[in-house]
C-alpha positions as CSV (number, residue, x, y, z in Angstrom):
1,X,45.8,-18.8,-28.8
2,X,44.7,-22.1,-26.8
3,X,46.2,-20.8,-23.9
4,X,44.2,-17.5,-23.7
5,X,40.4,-19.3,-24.6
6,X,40.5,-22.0,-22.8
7,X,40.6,-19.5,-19.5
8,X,38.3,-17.5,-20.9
9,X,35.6,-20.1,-21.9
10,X,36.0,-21.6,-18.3
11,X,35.5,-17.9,-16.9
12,X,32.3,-18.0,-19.3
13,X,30.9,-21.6,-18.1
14,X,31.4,-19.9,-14.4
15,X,29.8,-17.0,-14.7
16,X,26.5,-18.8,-16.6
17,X,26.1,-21.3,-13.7
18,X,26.4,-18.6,-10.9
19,X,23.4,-17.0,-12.8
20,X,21.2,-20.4,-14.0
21,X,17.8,-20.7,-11.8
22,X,16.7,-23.5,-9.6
23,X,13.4,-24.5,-9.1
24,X,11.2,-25.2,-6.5
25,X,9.2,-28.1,-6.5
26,X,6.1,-26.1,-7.1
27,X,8.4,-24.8,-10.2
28,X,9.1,-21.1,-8.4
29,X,12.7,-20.3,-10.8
30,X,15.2,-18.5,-8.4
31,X,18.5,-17.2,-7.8
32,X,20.8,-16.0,-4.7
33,X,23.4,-13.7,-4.5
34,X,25.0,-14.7,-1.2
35,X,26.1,-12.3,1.7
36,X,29.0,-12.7,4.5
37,X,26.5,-14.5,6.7
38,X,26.4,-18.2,6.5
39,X,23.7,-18.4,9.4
40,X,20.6,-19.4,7.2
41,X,16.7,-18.0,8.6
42,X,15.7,-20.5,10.8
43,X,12.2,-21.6,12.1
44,X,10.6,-19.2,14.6
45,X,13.2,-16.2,14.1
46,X,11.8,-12.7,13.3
47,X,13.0,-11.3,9.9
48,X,13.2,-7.9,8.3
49,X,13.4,-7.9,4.5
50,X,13.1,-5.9,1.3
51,X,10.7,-7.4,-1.6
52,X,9.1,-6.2,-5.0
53,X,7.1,-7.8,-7.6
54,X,7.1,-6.5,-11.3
55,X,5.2,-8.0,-14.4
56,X,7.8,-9.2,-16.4
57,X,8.7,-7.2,-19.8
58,X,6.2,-4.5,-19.3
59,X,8.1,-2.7,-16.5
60,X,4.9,-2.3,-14.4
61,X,5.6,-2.7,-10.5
62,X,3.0,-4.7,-8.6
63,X,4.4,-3.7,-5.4
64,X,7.9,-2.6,-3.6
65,X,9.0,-2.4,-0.3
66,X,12.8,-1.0,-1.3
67,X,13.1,2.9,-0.4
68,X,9.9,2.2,2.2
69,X,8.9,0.1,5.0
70,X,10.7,-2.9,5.3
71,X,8.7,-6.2,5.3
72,X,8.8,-7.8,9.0
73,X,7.4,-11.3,9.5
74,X,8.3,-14.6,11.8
75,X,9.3,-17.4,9.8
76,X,6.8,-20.3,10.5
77,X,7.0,-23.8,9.0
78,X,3.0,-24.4,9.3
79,X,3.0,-21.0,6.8
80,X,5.8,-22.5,4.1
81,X,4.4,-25.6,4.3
82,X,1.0,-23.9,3.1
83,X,3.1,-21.4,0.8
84,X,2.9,-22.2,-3.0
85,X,4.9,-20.4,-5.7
86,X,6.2,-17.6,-3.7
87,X,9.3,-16.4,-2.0
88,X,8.8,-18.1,1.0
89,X,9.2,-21.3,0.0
90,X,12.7,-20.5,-0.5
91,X,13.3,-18.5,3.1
92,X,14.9,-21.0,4.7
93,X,17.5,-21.1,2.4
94,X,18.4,-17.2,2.7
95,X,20.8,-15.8,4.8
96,X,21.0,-11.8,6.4
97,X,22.8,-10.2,3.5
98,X,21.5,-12.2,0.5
99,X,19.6,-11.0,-2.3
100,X,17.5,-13.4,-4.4
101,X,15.5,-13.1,-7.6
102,X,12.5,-15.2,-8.5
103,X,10.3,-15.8,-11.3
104,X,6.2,-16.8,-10.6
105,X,4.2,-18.1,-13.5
106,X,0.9,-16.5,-13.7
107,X,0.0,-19.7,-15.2
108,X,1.0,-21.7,-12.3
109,X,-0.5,-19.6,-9.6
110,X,-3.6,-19.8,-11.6
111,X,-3.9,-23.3,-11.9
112,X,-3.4,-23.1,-7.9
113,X,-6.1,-21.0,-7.2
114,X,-3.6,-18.0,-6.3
115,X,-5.5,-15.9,-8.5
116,X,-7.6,-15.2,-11.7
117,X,-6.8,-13.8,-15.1
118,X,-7.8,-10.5,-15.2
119,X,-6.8,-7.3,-16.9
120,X,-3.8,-7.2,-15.3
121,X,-2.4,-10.9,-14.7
122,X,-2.8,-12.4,-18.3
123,X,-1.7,-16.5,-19.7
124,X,1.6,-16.4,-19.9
125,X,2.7,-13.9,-18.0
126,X,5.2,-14.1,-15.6
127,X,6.0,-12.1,-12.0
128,X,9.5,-11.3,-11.2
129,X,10.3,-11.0,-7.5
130,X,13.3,-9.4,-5.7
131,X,14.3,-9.9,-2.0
132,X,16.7,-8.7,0.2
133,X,17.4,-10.4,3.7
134,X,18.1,-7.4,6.2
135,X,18.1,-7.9,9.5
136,X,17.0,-11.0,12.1
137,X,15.7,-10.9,15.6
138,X,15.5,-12.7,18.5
139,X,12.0,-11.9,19.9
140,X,8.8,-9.7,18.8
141,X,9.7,-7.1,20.9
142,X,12.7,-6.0,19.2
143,X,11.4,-7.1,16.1
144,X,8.2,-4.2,16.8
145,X,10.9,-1.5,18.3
146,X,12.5,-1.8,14.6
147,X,9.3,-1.2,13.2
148,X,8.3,1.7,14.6
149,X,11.6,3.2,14.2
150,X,10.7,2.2,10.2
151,X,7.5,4.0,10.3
152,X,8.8,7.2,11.3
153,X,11.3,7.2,8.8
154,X,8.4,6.7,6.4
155,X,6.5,9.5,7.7
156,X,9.0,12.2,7.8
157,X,10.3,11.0,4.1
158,X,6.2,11.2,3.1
159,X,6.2,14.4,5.0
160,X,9.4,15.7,3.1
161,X,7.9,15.1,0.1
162,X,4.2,16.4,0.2
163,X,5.7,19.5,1.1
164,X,8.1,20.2,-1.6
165,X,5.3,19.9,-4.0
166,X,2.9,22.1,-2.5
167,X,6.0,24.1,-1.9
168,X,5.9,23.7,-5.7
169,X,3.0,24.5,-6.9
170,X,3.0,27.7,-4.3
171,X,-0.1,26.6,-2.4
172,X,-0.5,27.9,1.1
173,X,-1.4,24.7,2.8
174,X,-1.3,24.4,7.2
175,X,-0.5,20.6,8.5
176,X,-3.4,19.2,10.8
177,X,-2.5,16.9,13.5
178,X,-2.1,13.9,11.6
179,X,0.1,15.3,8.7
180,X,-1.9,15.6,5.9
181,X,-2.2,19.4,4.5
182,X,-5.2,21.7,3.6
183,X,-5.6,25.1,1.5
184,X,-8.6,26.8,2.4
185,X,-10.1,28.7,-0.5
186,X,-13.4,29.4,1.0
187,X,-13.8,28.0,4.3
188,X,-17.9,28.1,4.0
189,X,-20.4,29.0,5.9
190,X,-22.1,27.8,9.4
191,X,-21.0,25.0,11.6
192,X,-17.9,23.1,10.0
193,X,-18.0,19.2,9.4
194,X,-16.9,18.0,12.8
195,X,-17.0,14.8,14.1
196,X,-20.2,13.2,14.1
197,X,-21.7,15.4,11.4
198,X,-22.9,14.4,7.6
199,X,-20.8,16.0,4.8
200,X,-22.1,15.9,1.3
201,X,-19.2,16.5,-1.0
202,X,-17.4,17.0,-4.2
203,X,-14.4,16.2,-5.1
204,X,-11.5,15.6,-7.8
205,X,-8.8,12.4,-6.7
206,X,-5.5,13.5,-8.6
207,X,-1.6,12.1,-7.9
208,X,1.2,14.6,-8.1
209,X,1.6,14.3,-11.7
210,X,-1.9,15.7,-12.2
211,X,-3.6,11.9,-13.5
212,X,-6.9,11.7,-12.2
213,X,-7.9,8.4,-10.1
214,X,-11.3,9.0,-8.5
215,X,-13.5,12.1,-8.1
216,X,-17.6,12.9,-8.5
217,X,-17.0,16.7,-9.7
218,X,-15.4,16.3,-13.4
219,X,-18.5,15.9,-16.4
220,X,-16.5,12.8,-17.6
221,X,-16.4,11.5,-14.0
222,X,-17.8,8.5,-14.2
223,X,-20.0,8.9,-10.4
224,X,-21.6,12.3,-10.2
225,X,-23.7,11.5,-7.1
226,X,-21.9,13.7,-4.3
227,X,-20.2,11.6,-2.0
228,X,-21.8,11.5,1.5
229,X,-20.7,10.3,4.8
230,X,-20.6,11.0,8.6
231,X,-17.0,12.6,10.1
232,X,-15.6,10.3,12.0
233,X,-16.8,7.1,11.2
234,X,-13.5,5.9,9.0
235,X,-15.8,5.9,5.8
236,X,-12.7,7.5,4.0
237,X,-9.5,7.7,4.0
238,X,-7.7,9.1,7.5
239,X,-6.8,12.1,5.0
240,X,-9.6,13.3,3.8
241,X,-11.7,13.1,7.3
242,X,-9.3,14.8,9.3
243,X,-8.8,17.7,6.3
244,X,-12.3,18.0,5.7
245,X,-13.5,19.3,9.0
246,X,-11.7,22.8,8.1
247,X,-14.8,23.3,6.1
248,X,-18.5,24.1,6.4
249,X,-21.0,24.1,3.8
250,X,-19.7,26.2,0.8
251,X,-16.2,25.7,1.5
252,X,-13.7,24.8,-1.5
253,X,-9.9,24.2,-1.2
254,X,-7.2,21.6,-1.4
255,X,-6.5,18.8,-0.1
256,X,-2.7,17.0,0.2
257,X,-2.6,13.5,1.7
258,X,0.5,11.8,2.6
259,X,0.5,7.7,1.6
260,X,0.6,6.9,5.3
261,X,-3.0,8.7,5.5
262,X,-4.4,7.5,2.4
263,X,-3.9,3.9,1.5
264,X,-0.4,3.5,2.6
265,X,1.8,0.4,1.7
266,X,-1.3,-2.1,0.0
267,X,-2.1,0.5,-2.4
268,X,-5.8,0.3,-3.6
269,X,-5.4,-1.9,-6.5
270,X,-5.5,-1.4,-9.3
271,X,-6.4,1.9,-9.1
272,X,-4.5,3.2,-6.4
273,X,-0.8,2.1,-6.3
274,X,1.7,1.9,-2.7
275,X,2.7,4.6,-1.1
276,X,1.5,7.1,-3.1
277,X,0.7,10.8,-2.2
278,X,-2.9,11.7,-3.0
279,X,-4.0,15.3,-3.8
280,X,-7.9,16.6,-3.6
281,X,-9.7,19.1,-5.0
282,X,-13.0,19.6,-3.1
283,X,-16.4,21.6,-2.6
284,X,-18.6,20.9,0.0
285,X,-22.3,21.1,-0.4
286,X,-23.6,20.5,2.9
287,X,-22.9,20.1,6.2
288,X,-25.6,19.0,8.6
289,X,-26.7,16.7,11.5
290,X,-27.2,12.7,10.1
291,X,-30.3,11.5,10.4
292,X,-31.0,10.1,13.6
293,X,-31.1,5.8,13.2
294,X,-34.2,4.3,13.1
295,X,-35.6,2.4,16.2
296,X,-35.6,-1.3,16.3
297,X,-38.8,-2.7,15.8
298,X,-40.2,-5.6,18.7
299,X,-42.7,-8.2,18.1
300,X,-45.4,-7.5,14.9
301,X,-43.3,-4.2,14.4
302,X,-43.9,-2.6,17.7
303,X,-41.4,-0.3,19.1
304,X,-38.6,-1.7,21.2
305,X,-38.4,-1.1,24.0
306,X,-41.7,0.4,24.8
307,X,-42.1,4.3,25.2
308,X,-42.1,4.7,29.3
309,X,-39.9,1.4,29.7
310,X,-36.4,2.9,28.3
């Protein structure tokens, strides 16, 4: 009996110390699983990597980069030596091909003026990390070539998506330039919201499963003041400006916004989480020329510069 426990207790002992945590000396608790590679990240190399964060035990992610855009970033010893209880302090010690896990106390990163309690990061709580080393490169330039070929990938999987569910819910949608999509109910009537002209409109924020984030046009909506703003001017999402010019005033339709056009990878916390698709009910009330900006005023409220001098 000796003979077959004592193996087995020593395969036990093995196994538990693979998966103990080390610390960092600012107490970050992490793990690697190591690749083939043996050639740790080194100072002033380019890096491509996967990484998440998820509070720990409520199964809520923070933020993922896995299935998306890659995370690309130089490794910089001025930016480590600044880092506190986060992934980079252990970069150096990762490899291409190695996964790691890590495990940030709220706690701590309070107590270092990271961030504040709040409704969402609560005493006691803890962050779980994951990270996965993909790729290095030798200079910014191919390091910016991977990128882009990262971002189309992202598009045409956004693109995919948006339209198998208005594919789904058997809306007749057209693509504008961009890539977002808009069903035109009524288009309106009179000159349509181009650039440069005011909109004043309604409008219902929903994600694909149909939960409501934002919108003016509900009676439980929580703003009922139309939202206003002039085309063009980036006062709203990329989306929404470029979707909402199919319409003059009276118009009503849909609108279908890929994450890439709304608020992309950063999400609009807490509110508005990464990468998500963005759908839009809308009616617009009125189109019209802004109101033109009001003249400078000179010394003891004259007008500047003087009529006859301009």
């Amino acid at each position: 009996m000796k003979r077959i426990l004592l193996p087995l207790m020593a395969a036990v002992v093995l196994f538990a110390s693979c998966n103990q945590y080390e610390k960092t000396p600012t107490g970050l608790k992490y793990k690697i699983d190591r690749g083939s590679s043996k050639d740790l990240l080194k100072q002033g190399q380019f890096v491509k990597m996967h990484v998440s964060y998820t509070l720990a035990g409520k199964d809520s992610s923070l933020s993922t980069s896995f299935g998306h855009i890659p995370v690309y970033f130089q490794v910089d010893s001025v930016s480590a030596a600044r880092s506190k209880h986060n992934f980079v302090e252990i970069l150096t010690k990762l490899a291409p091909g190695d996964k790691a896990e890590f495990v940030m106390s709220v706690d701590s990163l309070k107590n270092m003026g990271m961030l504040e309690y709040n409704n969402i990061f609560k005493q006691k709580d803890n962050i779980n990390g994951k990270a996965e080393i993909l790729k290095t490169f030798t200079n910014q330039d191919e390091m910016m070539a991977d990128y882009q070929k990262e971002m189309k990938l992202e598009v045409d999987r956004e693109d995919k998506e948006v339209q198998d569910f208005i594919k789904s819910k058997g809306a007749k949608a057209k693509k504008t330039a961009s890539g977002a999509y808009v069903e035109i109910t009524e288009p309106g009537v009179g000159p349509k919201a181009d650039s440069g002209m005011q909109i004043s409109v309604l409008y219902r924020g929903t994600f694909t499963d149909g939960k409501r984030f934002d919108g003016n046009m509900d009676k439980d909506s929580p703003n009922k003041e139309p939202l206003r703003f002039v085309i063009g001017t980036e006062s709203v999402i990329k989306g929404m400006d470029e979707t909402l010019r199919e319409f003059a005033k009276g118009g009503k339709g849909k609108l279908f916004v890929p994450a890439m056009l709304g608020y992309g990878p950063n999400g609009r916390a807490p509110v508005v989480p990464a990468y998500k698709t963005l759908c839009f009910d809308i009616e617009v009330l009125d189109v019209s020329k802004p109101a033109p900006a009001p003249v400078p005023a000179g010394p003891q409220g004259a007008q500047f510069p003087p009529q006859g001098q301009q």
